[in-house]
C-alpha positions in Angstrom: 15.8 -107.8 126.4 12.4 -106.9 125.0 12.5 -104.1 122.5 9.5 -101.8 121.5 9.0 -100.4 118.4 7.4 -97.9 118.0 4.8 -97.8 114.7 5.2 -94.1 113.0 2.2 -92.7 110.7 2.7 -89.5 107.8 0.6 -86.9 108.9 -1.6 -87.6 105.6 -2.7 -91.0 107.1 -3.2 -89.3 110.2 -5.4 -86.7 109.2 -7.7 -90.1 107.0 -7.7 -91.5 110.5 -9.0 -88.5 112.4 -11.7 -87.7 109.4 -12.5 -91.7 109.7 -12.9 -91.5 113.5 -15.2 -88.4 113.7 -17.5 -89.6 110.7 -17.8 -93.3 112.2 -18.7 -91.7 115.3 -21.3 -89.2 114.5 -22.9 -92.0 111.9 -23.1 -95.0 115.5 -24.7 -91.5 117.0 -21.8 -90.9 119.8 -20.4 -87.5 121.1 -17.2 -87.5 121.5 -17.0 -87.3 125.6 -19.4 -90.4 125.4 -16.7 -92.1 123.1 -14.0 -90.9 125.3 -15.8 -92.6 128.3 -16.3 -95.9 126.1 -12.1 -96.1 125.5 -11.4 -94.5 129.2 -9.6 -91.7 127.7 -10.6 -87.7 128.6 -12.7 -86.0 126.1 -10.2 -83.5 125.6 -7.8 -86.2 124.0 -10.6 -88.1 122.0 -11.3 -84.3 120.5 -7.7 -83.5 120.0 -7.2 -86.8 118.0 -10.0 -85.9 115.6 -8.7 -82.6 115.4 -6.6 -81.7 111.8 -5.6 -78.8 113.2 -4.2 -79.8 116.5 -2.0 -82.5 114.7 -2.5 -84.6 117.7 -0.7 -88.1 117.4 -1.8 -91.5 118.9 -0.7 -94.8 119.7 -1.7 -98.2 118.2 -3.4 -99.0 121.2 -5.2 -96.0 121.3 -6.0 -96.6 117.9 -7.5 -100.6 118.6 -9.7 -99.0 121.6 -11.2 -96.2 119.1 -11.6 -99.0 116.5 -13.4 -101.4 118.8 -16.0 -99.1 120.6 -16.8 -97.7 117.1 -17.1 -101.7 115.6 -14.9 -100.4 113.3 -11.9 -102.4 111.8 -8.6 -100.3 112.0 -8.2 -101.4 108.3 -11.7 -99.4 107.5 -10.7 -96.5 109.5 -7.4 -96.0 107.9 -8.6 -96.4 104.6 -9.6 -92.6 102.7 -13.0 -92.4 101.6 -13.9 -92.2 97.9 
């Protein structure tokens, strides 16, 4: 029997994340429908995910697709900026 687990974030990690995603993005020069079309997701969900206020959580996966098109490492894009 194959279990899933399921990885859970605090919203404070989250939120470094989200902050990570949009700065990464707007430094490689992306909007966010183009990274949304990079990761096949809808640029409605790549905005709610950068989104503080929205609170919007993702999955891993979702995570590693964001991480790749950006040629970001998940490490760096969880990490808070100084």
């Amino acid at each position: 029997m194959k279990r899933t687990q399921k990885l859970i974030f605090d919203d404070d990690i989250y939120n470094t994340i989200r902050r990570n995603i949009r700065k990464y993005r707007k430094e490689k020069g992306l909007t966010s429908a183009q990274l949304a079309e990079m990761v096949d997701l809808s640029h409605d969900f790549i905005r709610q995910i950068q989104s503080e206020k929205a609170a919007y959580n993702f999955s891993v996966e979702t995570f590693y697709k964001i991480s790749v098109a950006l040629g970001v490492s998940m490490d760096k894009l969880s990490k808070k900026q100084e």
